[in-house]
C-alpha positions as CSV (number, residue, x, y, z in Angstrom):
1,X,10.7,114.7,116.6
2,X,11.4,114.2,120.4
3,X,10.2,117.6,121.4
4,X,6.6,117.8,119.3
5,X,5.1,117.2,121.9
6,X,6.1,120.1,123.9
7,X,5.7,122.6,120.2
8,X,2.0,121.1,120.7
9,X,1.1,122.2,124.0
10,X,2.9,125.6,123.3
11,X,1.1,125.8,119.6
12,X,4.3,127.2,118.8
13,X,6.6,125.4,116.1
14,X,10.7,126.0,117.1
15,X,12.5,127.6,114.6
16,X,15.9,126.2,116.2
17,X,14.9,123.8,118.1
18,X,18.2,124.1,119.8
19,X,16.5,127.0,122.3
20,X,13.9,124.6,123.3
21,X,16.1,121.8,124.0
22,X,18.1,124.3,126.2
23,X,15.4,125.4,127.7
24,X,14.7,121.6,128.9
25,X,18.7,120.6,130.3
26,X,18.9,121.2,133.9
27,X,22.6,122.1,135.1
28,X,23.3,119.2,136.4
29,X,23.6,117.8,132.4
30,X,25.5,120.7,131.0
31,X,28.8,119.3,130.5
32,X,30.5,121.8,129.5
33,X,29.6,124.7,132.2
34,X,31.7,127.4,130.5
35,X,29.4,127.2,127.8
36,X,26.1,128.0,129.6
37,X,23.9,125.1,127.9
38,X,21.5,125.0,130.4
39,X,18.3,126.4,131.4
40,X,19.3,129.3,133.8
41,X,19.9,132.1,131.3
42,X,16.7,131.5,129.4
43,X,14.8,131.2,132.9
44,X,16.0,135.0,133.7
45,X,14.6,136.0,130.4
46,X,11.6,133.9,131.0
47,X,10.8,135.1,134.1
48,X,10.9,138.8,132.7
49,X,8.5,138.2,129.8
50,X,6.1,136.2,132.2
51,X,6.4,139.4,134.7
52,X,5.5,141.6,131.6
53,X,2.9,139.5,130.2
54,X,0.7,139.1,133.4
55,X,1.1,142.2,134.8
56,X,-0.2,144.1,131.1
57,X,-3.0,141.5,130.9
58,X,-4.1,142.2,135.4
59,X,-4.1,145.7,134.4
60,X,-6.7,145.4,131.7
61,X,-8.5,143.0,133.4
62,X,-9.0,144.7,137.0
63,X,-9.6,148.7,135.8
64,X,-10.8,149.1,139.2
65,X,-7.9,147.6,141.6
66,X,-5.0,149.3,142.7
67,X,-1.1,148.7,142.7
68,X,-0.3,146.9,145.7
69,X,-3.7,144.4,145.0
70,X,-2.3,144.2,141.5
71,X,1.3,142.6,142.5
72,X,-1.0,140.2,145.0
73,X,-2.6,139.1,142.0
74,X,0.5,138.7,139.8
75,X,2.5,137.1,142.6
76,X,-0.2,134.1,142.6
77,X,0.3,133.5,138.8
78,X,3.8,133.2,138.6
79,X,4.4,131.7,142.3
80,X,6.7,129.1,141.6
81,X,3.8,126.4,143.0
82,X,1.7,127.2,140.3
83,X,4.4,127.3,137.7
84,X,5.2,124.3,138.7
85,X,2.1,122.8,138.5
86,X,1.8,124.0,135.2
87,X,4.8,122.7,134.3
88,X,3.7,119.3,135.5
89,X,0.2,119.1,133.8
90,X,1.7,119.9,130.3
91,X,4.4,117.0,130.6
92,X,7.1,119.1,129.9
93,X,9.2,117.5,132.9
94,X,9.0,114.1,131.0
95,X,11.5,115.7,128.6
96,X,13.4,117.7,131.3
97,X,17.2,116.4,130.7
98,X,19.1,116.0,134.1
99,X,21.7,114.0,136.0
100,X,20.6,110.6,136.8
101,X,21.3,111.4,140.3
102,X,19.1,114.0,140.4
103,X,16.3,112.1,138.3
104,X,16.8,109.1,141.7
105,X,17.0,112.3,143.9
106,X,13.1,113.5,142.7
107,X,14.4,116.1,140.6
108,X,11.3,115.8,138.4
109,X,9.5,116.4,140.8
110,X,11.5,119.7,142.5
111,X,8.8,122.6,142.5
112,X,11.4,124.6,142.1
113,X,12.9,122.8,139.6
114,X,9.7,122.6,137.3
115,X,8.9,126.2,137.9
116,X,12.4,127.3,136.2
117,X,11.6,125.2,133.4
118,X,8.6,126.4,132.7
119,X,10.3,129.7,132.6
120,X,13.0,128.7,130.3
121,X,10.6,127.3,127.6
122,X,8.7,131.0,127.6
123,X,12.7,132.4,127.3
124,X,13.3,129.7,124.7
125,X,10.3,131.3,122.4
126,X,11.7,134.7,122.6
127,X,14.9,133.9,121.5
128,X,13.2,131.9,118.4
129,X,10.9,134.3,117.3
130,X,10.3,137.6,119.3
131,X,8.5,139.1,122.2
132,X,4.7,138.8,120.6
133,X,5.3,135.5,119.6
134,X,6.3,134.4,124.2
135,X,2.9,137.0,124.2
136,X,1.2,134.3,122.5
137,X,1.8,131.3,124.4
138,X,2.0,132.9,127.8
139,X,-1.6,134.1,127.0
140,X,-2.3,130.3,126.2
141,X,-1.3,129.1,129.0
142,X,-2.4,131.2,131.7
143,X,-5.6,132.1,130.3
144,X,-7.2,130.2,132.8
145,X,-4.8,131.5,135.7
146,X,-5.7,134.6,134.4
147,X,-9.1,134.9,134.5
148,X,-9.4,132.7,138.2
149,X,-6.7,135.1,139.4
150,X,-8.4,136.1,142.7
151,X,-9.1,132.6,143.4
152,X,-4.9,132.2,143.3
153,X,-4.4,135.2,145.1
154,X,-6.5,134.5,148.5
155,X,-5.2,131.2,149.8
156,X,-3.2,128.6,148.6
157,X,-5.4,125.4,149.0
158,X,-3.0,122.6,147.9
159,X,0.3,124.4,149.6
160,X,-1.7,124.4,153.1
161,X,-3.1,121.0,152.7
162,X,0.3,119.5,152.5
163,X,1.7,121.4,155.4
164,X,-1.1,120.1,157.6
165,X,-0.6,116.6,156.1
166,X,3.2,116.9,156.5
167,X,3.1,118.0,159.8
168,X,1.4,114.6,160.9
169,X,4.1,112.9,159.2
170,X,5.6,113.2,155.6
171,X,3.1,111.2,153.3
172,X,1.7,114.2,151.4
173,X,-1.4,114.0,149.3
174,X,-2.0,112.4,146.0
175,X,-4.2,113.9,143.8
176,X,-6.5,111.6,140.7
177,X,-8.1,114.0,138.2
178,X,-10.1,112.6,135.4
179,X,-12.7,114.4,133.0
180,X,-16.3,114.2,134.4
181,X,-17.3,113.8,131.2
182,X,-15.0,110.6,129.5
183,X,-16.4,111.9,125.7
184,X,-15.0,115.5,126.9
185,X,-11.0,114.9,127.5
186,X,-10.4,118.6,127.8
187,X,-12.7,119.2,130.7
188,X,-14.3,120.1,133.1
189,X,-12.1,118.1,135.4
190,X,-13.0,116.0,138.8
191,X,-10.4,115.9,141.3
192,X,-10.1,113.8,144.8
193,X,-7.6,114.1,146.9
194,X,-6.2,111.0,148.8
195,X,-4.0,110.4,151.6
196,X,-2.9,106.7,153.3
197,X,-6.4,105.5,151.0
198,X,-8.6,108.2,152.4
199,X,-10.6,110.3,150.2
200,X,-10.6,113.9,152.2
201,X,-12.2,115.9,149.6
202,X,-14.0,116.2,146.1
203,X,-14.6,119.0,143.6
204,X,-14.9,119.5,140.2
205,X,-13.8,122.6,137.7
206,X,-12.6,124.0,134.6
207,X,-9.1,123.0,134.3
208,X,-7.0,120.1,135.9
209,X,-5.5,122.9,138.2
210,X,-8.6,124.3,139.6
211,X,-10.2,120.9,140.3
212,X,-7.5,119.8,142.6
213,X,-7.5,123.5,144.2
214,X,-11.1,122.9,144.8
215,X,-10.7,119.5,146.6
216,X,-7.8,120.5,148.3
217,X,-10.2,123.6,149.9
218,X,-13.1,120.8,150.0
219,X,-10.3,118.3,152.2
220,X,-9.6,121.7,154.9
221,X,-13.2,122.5,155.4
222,X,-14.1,118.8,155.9
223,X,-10.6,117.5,158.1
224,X,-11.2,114.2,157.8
225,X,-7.6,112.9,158.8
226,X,-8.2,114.5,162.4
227,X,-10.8,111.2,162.5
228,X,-8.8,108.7,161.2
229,X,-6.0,110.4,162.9
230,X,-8.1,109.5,166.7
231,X,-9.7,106.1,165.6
């Protein structure tokens, strides 16, 4: 099947698969526009489960912390960067379904783009099954996020990376992530972080994600293109 793949990272098997593949057509393939066979009305429900999900679990997990430190905490998880990012690592947009003027235009690539779809696919399992059953796989999939919440909350490492990069001119960064172990595929994870061949920074950690947080932090403490940048 085209989409077992996706069911696999989810650990979730589609009842009607036709939610999933709904979940995965970007507007600008739905045909027929009257008809709503796109992604956006499953992304609304998404987002609400995702909302509900995260905040339950921050509640439980931080007794101590208060409302407003809370939502800080919860806005980091489901910021559309990390979404996207998500989104990416699974390989969900490799099944994304959009016009190939968008695909030519970098649409798989669109943060914001990538962040609806993931989204959708969580809105996609509560129309299958039920409310528990999104529970599930939001709980598998942010695990990590949610137990290195603070570490999202404070700063955005990769997000203020690029601007400085960008802002010197608009090569962004490239990231290479490979297990440190090669007989341990699901991690932990070492990540550099390149830029016109030049390696500004290192780390290693749990998930994909993290590493290439942790370099991107490791590249702004060490600012090596300012060198390069006045050779």
């Amino acid at each position: 099947m085209q989409y077992e793949q996706v069911e696999a990272s989810l650990d979730y098997k589609f009842t009607d698969i036709t939610w999933l593949v709904q979940a995965l057509t970007h507007p600008s393939a739905d045909q027929k526009k009257s008809t709503n066979l796109n992604y956006e009305r499953l992304e609304y429900l998404g987002d609400a489960v995702l909302e509900l999900v995260v905040s339950r679990e921050l509640f439980s997990l931080f007794p101590k912390v208060d409302e407003g430190e809370l939502t800080k905490l919860r806005s980091g998880i489901v910021s559309r960067k990390h979404l996207s990012d998500l989104c990416r690592e699974l390989g969900w947009c490799d099944y994304l379904q959009m016009s190939p003027q968008l695909v030519k235009m970098g649409g798989r690539d669109s943060v914001s783009t990538l962040a609806n779809t993931f989204e959708s696919v969580i809105g996609a399992v509560m129309m299958d099954s039920n409310y528990n059953a999104a529970r599930k796989v939001v709980m598998r999939l942010l695990q990590d996020s949610l137990q290195n919440a603070e570490s999202l909350k404070d700063v955005n490492y990769k997000g203020a990376l690029l601007e400085t990069l960008q802002a010197i001119d608009t090569t962004g960064p490239a990231y290479d992530v490979q297990p440190v172990d090669a007989a341990q595929p699901a991690g932990p994870f070492r990540a550099r972080v390149l830029w016109h061949g030049i390696e500004l920074g290192c780390a290693e950690g749990q998930s994909k994600h993290r590493a290439q947080v942790a370099a991107a932090r490791d590249a702004l403490a060490r600012r090596l293109w300012e060198i390069s940048s006045a050779e």
